[in-house]
N, C-alpha and C positions, 0 to 999 in steps of 0.2 A: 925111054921107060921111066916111069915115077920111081923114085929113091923110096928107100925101105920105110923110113919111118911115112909116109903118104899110105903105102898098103897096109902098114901095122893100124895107121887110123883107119883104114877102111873097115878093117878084119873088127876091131873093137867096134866102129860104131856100125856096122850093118849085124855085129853079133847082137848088140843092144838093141837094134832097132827093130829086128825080126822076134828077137825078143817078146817085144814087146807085143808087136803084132802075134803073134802067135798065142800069147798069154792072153790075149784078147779075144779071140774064136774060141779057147778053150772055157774062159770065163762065159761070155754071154752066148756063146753059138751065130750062126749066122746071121739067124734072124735078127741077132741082136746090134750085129756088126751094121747089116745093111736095113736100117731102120724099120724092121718089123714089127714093134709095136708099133707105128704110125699105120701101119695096115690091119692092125687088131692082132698080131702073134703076141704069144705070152712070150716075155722076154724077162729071164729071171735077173735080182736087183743083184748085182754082185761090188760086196766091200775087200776083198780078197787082190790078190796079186793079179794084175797089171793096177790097181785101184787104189792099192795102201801105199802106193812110194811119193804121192804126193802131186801128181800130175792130171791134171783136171780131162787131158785127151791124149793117152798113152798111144792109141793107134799114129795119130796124129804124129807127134812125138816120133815114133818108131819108122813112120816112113822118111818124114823129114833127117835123122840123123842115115837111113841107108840112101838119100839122096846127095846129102853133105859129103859123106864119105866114099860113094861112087866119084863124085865129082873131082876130087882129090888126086883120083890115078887114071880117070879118062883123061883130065885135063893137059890139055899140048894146043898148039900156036893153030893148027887149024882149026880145030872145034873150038877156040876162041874169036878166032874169022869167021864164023856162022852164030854169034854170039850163044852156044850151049851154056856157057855160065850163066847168064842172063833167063835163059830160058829156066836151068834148075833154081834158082832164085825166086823167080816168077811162080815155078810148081812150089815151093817151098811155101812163100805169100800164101797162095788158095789155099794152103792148110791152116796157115794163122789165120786164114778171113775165115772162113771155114767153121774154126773151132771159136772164132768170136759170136758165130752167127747164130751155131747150136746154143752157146750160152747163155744168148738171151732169149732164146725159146726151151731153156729144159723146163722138166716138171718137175724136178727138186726143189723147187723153189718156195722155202718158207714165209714168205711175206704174204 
């Protein structure tokens, strides 16, 4: 079994990270989550909470630390013989590629 302090970081970062996700469906709605204005839904512009603490892709963010923090108290000698840390490492990546990729495609872009 993972030692206390491994589940106390899970408990904070998957509370942060749902968080986060959750502040995010509330802010834009679905549509907004799964790229509805690319399909013409009105997606309203929201400067509010998940948006004001400084984080350019909160969703992003919030899944990456409930994977960090999963990983933390799943982690034992066998699911490291089937390389799972590597694997959430690898899902973790596609979020940073991810949120690099939407960057250079938003439409906020004042230049």
């Amino acid at each position: 079994a993972a030692p206390a302090s491994c589940w106390a970081v899970l408990v904070v970062a998957v509370a942060a990270g749902q968080t986060l996700n959750l502040a995010m469906y509330s802010a834009i709605g679905n549509a907004g989550v799964y790229y509805g204005f690319k399909l013409g839904r009105e997606v309203p512009w929201a400067s509010g909470f998940p948006f004001n603490v400084g984080l350019r892709h909160p969703q992003y963010v919030g899944v990456v630390l409930t994977l960090y923090g999963g990983l933390l108290v799943l982690l034992c000698e066998e699911l490291a013989k089937i390389y799972f840390p590597q694997l959430v490492f690898v899902w973790a990546f596609m979020y940073v590629a991810m949120s690099a990729m939407e960057q250079v495609g938003d439409n906020d872009k004042t230049s």
